[in-house]
DRENDO-1510 file (C-alpha; in Angstrom, 1 decimal, always signed):
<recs>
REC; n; res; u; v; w
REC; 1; UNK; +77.6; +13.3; +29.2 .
REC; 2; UNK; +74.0; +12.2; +28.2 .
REC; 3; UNK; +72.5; +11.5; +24.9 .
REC; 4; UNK; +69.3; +9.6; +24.0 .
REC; 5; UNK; +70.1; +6.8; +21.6 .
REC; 6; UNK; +68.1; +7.1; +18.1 .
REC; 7; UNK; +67.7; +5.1; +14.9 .
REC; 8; UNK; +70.7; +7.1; +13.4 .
REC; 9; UNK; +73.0; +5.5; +16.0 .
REC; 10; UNK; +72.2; +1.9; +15.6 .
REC; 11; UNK; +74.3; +1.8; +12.1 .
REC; 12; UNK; +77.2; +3.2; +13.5 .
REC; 13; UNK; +77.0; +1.2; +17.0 .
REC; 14; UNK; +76.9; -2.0; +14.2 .
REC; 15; UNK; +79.7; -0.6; +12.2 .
REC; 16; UNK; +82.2; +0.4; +15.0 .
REC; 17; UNK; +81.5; -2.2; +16.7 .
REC; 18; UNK; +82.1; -5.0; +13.7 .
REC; 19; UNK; +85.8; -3.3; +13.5 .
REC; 20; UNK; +86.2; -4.1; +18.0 .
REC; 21; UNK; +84.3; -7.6; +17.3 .
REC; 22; UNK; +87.9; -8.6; +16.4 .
REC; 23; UNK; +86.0; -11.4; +14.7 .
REC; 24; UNK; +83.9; -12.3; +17.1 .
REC; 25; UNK; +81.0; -10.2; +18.7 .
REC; 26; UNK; +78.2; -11.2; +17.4 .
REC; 27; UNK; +76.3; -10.7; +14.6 .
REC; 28; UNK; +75.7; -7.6; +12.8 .
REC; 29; UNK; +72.0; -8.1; +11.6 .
REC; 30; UNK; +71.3; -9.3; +15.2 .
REC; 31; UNK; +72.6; -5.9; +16.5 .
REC; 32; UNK; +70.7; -4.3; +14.1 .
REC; 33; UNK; +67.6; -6.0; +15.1 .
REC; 34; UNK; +68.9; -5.0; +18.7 .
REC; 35; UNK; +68.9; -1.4; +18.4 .
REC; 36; UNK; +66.4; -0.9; +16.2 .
REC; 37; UNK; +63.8; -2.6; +18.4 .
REC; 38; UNK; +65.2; -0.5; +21.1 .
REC; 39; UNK; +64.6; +2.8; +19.5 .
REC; 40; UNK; +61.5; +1.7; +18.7 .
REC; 41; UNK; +59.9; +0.3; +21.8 .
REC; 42; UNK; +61.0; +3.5; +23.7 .
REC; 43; UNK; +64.0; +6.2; +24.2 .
REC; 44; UNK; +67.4; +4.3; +25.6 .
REC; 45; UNK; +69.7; +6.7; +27.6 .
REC; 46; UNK; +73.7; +6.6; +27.4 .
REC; 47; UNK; +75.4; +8.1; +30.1 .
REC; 48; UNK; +79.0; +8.1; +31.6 .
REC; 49; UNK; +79.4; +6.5; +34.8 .
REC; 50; UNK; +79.6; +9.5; +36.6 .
REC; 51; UNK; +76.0; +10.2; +35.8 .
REC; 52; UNK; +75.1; +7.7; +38.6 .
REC; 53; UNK; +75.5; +7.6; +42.2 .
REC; 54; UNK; +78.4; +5.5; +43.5 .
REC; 55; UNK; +76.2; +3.3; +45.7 .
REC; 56; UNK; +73.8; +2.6; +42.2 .
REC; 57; UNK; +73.5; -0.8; +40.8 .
REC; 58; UNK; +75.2; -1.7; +37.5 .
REC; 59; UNK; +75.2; -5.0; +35.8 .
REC; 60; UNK; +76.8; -6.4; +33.0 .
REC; 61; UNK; +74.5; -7.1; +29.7 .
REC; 62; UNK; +75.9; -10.0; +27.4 .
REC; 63; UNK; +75.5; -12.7; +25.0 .
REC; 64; UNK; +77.6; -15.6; +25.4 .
REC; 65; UNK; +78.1; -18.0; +22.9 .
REC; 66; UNK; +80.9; -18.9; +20.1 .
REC; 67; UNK; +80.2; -16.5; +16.4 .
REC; 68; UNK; +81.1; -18.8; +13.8 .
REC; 69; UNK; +77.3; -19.7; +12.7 .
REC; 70; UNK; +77.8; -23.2; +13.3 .
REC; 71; UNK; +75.0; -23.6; +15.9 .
REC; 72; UNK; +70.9; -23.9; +15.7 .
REC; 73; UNK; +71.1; -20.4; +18.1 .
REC; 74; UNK; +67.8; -18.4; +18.6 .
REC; 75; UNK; +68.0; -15.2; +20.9 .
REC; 76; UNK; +64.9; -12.6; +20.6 .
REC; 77; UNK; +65.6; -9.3; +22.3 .
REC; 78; UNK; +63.0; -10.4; +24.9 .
REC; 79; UNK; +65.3; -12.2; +26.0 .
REC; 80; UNK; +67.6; -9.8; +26.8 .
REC; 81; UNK; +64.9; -7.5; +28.5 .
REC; 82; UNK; +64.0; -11.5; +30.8 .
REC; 83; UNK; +67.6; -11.9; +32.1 .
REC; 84; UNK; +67.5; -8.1; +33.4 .
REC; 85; UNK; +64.2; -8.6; +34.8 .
REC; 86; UNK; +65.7; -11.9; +36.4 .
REC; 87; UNK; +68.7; -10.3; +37.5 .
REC; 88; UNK; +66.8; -7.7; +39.6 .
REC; 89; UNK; +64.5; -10.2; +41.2 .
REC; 90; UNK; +67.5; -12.0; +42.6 .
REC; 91; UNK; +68.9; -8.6; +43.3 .
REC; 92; UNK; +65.5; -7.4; +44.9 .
REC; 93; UNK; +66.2; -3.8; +43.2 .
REC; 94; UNK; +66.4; -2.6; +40.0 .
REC; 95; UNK; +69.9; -2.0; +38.3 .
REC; 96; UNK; +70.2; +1.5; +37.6 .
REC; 97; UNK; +72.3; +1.5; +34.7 .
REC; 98; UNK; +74.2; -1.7; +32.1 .
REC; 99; UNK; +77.3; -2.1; +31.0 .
REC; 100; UNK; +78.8; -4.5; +28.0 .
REC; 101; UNK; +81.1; -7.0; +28.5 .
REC; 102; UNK; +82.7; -5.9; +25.0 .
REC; 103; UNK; +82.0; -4.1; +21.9 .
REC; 104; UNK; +81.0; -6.2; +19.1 .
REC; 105; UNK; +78.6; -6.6; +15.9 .
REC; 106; UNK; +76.2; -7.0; +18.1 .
REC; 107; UNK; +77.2; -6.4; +21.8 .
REC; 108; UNK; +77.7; -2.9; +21.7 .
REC; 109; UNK; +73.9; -2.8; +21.7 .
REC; 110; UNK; +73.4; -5.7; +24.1 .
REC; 111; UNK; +71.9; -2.9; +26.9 .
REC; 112; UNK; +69.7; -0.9; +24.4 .
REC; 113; UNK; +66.5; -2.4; +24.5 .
REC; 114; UNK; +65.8; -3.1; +28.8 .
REC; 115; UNK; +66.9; +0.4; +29.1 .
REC; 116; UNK; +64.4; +1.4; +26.5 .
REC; 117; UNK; +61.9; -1.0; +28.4 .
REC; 118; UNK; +62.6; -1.2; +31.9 .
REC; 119; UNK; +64.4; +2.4; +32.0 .
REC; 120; UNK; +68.0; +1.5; +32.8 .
REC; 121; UNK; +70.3; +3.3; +32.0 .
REC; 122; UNK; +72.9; +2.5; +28.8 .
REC; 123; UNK; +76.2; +3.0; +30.4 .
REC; 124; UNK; +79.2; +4.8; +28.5 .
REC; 125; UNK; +81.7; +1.9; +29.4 .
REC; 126; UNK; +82.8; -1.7; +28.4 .
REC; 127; UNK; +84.7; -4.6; +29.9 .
REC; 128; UNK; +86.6; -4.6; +27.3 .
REC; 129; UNK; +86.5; -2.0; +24.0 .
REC; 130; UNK; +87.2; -5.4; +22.0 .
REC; 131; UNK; +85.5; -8.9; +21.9 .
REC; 132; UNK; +86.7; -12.1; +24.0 .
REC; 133; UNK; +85.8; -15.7; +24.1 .
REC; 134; UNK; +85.0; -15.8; +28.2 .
REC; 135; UNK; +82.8; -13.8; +29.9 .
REC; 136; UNK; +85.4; -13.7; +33.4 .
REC; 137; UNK; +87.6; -11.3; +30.6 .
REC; 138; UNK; +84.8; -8.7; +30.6 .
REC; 139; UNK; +84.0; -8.9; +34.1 .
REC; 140; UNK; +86.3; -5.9; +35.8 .
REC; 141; UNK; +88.3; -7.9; +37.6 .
REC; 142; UNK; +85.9; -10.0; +39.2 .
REC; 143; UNK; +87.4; -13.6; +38.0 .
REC; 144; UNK; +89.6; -14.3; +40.6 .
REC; 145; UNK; +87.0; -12.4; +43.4 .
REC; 146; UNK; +85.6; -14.7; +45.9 .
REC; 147; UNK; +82.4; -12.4; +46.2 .
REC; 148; UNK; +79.2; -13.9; +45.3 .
REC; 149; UNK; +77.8; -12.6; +42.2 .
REC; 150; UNK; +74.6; -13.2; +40.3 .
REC; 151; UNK; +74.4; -14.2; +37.0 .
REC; 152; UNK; +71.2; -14.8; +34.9 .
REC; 153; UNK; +71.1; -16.4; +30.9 .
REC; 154; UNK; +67.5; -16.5; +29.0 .
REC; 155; UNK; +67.2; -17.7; +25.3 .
REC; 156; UNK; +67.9; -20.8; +23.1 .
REC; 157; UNK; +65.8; -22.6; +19.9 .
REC; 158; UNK; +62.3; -22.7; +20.7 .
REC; 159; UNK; +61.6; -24.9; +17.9 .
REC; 160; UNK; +64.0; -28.0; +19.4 .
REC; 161; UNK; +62.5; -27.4; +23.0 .
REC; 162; UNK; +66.1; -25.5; +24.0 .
REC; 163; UNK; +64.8; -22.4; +25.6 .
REC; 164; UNK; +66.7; -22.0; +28.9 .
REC; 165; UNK; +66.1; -19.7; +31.6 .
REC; 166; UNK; +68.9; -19.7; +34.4 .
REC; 167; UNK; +69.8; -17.8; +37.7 .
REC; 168; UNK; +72.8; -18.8; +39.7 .
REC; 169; UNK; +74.5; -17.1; +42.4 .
REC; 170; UNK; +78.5; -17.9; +42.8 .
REC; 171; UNK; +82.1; -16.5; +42.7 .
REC; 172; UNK; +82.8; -15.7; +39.2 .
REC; 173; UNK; +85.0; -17.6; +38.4 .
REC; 174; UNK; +83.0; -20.8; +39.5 .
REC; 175; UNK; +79.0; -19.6; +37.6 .
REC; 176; UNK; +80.6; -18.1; +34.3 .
REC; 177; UNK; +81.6; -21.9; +33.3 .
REC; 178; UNK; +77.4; -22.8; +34.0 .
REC; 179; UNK; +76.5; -20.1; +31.7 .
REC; 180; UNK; +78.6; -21.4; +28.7 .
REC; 181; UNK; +77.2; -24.3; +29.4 .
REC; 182; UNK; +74.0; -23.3; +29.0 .
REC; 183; UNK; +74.6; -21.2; +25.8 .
REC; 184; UNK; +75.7; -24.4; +24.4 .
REC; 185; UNK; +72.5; -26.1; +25.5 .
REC; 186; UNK; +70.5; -23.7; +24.2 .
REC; 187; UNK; +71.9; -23.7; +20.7 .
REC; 188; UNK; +75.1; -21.3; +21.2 .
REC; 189; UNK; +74.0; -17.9; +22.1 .
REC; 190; UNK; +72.4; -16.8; +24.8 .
REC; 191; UNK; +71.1; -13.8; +26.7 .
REC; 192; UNK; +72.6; -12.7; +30.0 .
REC; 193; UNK; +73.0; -10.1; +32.9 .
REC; 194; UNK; +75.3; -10.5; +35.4 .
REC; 195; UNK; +77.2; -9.4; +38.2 .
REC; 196; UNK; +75.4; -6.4; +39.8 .
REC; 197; UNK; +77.8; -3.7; +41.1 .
REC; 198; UNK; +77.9; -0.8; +42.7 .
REC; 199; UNK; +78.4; +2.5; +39.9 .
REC; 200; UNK; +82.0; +3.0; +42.0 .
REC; 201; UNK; +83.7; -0.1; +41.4 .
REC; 202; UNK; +82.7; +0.3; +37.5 .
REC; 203; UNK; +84.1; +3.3; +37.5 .
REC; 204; UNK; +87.4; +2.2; +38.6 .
REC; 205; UNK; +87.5; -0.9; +36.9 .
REC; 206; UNK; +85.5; -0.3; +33.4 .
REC; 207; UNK; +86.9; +0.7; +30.1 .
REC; 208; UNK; +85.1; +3.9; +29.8 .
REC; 209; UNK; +84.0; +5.6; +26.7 .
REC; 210; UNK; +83.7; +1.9; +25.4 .
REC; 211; UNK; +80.4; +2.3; +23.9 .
REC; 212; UNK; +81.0; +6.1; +22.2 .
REC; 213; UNK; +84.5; +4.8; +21.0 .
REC; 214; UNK; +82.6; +2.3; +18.7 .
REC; 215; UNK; +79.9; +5.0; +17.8 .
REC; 216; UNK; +82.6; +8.0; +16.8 .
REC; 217; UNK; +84.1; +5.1; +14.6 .
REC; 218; UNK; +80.8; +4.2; +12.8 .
REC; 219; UNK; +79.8; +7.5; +11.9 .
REC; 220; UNK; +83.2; +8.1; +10.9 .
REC; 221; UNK; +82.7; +4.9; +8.7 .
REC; 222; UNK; +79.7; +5.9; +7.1 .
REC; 223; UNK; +81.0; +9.5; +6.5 .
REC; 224; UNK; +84.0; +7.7; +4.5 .
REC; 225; UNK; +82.1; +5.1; +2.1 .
REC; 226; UNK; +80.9; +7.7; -0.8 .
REC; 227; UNK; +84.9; +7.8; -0.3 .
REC; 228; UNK; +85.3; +4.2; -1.5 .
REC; 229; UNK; +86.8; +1.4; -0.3 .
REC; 230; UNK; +90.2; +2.8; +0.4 .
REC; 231; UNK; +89.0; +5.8; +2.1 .
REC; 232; UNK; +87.1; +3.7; +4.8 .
REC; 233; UNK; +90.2; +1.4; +5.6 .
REC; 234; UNK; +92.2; +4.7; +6.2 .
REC; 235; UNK; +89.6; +6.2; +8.2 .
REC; 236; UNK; +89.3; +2.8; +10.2 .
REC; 237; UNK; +93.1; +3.0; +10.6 .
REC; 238; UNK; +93.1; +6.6; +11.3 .
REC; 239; UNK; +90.1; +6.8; +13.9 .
REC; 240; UNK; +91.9; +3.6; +16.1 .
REC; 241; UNK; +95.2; +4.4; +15.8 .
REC; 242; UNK; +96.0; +1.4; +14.4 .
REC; 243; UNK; +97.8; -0.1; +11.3 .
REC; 244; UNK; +97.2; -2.7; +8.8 .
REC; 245; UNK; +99.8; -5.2; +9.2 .
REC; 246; UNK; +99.5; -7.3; +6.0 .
REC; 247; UNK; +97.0; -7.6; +2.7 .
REC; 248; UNK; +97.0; -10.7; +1.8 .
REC; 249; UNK; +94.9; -14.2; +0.6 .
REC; 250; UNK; +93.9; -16.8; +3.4 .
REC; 251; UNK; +95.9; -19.8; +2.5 .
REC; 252; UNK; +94.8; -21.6; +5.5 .
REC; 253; UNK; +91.7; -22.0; +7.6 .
REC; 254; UNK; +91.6; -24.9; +10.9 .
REC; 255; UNK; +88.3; -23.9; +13.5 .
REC; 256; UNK; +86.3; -26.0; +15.1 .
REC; 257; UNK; +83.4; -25.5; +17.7 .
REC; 258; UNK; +84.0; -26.8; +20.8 .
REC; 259; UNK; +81.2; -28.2; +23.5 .
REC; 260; UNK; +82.2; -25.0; +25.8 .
REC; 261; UNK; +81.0; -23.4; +23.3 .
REC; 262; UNK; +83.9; -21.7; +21.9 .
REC; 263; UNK; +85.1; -21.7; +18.2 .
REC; 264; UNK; +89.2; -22.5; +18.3 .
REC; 265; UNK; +91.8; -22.9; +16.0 .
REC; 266; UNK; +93.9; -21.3; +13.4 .
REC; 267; UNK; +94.1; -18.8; +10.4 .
REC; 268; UNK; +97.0; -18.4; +8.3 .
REC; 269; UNK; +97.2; -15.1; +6.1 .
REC; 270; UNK; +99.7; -15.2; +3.2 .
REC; 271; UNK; +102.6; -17.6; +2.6 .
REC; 272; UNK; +106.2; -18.5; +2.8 .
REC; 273; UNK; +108.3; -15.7; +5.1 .
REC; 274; UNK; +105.4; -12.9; +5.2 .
REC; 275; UNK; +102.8; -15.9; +6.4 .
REC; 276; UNK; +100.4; -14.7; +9.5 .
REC; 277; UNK; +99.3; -16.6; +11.7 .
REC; 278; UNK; +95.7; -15.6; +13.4 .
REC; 279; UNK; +95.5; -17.6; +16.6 .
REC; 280; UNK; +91.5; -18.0; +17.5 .
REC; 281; UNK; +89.3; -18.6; +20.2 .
REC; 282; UNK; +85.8; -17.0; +19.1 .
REC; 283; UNK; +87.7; -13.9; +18.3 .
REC; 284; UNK; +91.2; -13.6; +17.2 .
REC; 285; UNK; +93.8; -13.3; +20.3 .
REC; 286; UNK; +97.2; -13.3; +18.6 .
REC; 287; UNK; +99.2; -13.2; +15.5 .
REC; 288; UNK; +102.6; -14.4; +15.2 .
REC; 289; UNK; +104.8; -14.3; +12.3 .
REC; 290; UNK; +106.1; -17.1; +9.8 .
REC; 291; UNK; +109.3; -17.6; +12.1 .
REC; 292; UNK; +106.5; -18.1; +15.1 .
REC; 293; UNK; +107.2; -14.6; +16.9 .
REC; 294; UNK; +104.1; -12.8; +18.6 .
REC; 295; UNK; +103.6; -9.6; +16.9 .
REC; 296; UNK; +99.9; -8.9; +18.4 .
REC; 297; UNK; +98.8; -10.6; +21.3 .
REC; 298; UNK; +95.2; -10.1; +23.3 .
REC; 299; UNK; +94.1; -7.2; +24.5 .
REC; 300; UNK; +95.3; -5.5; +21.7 .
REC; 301; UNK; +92.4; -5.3; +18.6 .
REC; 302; UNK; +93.1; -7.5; +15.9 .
REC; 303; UNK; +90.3; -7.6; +12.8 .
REC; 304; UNK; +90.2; -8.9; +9.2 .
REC; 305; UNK; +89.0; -6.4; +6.7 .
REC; 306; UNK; +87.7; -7.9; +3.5 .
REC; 307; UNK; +88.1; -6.1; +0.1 .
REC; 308; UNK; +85.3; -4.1; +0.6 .
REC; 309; UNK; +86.7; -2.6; +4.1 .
REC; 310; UNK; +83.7; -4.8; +5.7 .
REC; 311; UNK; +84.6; -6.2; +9.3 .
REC; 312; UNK; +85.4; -10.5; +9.0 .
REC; 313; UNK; +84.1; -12.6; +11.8 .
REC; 314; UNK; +85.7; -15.9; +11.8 .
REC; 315; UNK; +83.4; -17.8; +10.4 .
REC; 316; UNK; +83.0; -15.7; +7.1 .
REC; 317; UNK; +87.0; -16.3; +6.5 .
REC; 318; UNK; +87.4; -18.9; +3.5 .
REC; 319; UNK; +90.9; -20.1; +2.6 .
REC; 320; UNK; +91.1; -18.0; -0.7 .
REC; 321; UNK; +89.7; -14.7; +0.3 .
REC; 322; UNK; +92.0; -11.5; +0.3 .
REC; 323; UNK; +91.9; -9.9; +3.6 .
REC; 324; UNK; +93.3; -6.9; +5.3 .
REC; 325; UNK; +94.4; -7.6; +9.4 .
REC; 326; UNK; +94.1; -4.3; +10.9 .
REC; 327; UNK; +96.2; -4.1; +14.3 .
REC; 328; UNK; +95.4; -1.7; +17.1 .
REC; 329; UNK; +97.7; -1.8; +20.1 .
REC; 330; UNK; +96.7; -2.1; +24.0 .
REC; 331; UNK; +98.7; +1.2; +24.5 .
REC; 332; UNK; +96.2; +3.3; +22.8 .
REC; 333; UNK; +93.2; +1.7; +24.4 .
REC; 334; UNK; +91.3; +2.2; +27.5 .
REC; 335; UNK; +91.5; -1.5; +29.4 .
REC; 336; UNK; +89.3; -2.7; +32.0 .
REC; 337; UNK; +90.8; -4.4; +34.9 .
REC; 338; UNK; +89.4; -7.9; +33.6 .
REC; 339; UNK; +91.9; -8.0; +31.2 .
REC; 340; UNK; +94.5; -7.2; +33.4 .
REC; 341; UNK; +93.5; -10.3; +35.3 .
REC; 342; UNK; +96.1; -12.6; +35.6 .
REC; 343; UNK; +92.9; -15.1; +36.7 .
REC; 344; UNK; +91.2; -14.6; +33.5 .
REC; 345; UNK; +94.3; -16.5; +31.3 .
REC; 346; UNK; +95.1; -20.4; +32.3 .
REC; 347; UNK; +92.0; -21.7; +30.8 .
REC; 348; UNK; +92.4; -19.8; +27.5 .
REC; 349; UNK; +95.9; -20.7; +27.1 .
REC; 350; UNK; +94.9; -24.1; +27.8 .
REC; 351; UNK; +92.1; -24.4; +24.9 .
REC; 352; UNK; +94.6; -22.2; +22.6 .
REC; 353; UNK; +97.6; -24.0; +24.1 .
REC; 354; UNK; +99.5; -20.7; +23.7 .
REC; 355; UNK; +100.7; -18.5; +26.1 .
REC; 356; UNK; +98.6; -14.8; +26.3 .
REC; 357; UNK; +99.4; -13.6; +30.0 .
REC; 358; UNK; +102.9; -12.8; +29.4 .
REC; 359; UNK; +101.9; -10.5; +26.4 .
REC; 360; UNK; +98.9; -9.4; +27.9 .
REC; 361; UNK; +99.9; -8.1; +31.4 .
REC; 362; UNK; +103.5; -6.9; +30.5 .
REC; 363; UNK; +103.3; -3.1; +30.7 .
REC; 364; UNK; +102.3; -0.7; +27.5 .
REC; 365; UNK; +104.5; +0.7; +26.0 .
REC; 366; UNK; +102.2; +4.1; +25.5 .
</recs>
């Protein structure tokens, strides 16, 4: 499979991936400014893995940072064209191709513009085909490797003297935490390429079709909306096999931006017996019911829908608002072997102080 990206992709990369952002992800005008740049600046290539050669170079492209538009952030998509260029100077050879650590409003184009510029290729796989508040969950298994890796972060707010550029070498495990740091540092988003691997491993260890999952959706979006409202819901339902688990008002809204960088707390959807609870950390990891019983639990996709069938992040949610939570099972997902890291969980269930291994690595059930 190879297709050259175009302006009539960026929409539904924005759209399809707002539905995987799982309320986190980004920001949709941000991918828009993404992919448009991209396409405009040159002619960015998405290929399946197996495109490559197994002994290629392939790196992760990301932005790290919390979504809730608390933060002074800046990020220019120079900046994610710098911390490729950075990457393969510490590398001393150019990556081949890019992955995404997730789909997102905005991450699903994180690789477009350096492939348009530096002529890297836009691989057809993910981390993860949903968002995640740490960058180890997107990493295909590499959290709880020992292997050094190489991780670079460029951006921050120019006009309060936060611009950051960053290269560290380092298990994992041990850099990621420097590179949240520094998206804090820099404002709360920030630019990054990371952990170069060879096109084998990613094969094995990717989500794959992560990136045309989120485009099939978008177009099928956009095909829906002279449809109306209901139309696109069903078609969102339809096209991810999930379900909507509840329509209701948000009756309660706690949240708060950490200085890791992360945005954590609680939603609560409806009231009395059919009351949801969203559990959040950047995204939305779990829901359990009003008599405290998990009903969706990370990795499985979990997004508010507004009235208007338009994708929530977290920090658009105001108690008051009538919402939609569409759920979307692990079983029928691809899943990249970061989520099935049991080294990826402790410090997420110890900012969320609930428990998401147990859910998350207890076999599907497809």
């Amino acid at each position: 499979m190879r297709r050259t990206l175009t302006e009539k992709d960026v929409e539904p990369a924005v759209r399809g991936g707002s539905v995987y952002a799982a309320g986190g992800g980004g920001w949709a005008d941000h991918g828009r400014k993404l992919g448009y740049a991209a396409v405009g600046a040159g002619a960015p290539e998405l290929v399946s893995i197996d495109e490559l050669n197994d002994d290629d170079w392939v790196a992760t492209a990301a932005a790290i940072g919390a979504p809730a538009s608390t933060t002074p952030w800046e990020m220019r998509g120079v900046d994610y064209v710098k911390a490729v260029r950075m990457l393969n100077e510490a590398l001393g050879t150019p990556v081949s191709g890019l992955i995404v650590g997730q789909n997102g409003k905005s991450s699903t184009l994180n690789g477009w513009l350096p492939s348009a510029i530096l002529g890297c290729k836009v691989i057809d796989a993910v981390g993860d085909i949903r968002a995640h508040p740490t960058g180890d969950m997107g990493s295909i298994g590499m959290a709880g490797s020992q292997e050094q890796m190489i991780q670079t972060a460029v951006g921050g707010n120019r006009e309060q003297n936060r611009y950051i550029e960053l290269t560290v070498r380092g298990a994992t495990a041990k850099v990621s935490p420097i590179l949240r740091t520094a998206s804090d540092m820099s404002g709360g988003f920030i630019a990054s390429a990371r952990n170069p691997l060879r096109a084998s491993y990613v094969a094995r260890n990717a989500a794959l079709g992560g990136i045309s999952m989120a485009l099939d959706l978008g177009h099928a979006i956009l095909a829906a909306e002279p449809k109306g409202t209901a139309a696109v819901i069903d078609t969102i339902v339809e096209q991810t096999r999930g379900a909507i688990l509840i329509e209701d008002v948000v009756t309660k809204k706690n949240v708060v931006y950490t200085n890791e960088a992360f945005d954590v707390g609680t939603v609560v959807v409806g009231s009395g017996d059919k009351a949801l609870t969203l559990h959040v950390m950047n995204e939305y990891m779990a829901i359990d019911d009003a008599g405290g019983n998990r009903i969706a639990s990370f990795p499985d996709v979990i997004t508010t829908l507004s009235t208007d069938a338009e994708p929530l992040s977290v920090g658009q949610l105001e108690e008051g608002m009538r919402v939609h939570i569409l759920h979307v099972p692990k079983s029928v997902i691809p899943l990249g072997a970061g989520v099935l890291d049991p080294a990826v969980y402790p410090s997420v269930e110890k900012a969320m102080g609930i428990e998401l291994a147990k859910y998350a690595l207890e076999p599907s059930n497809a």
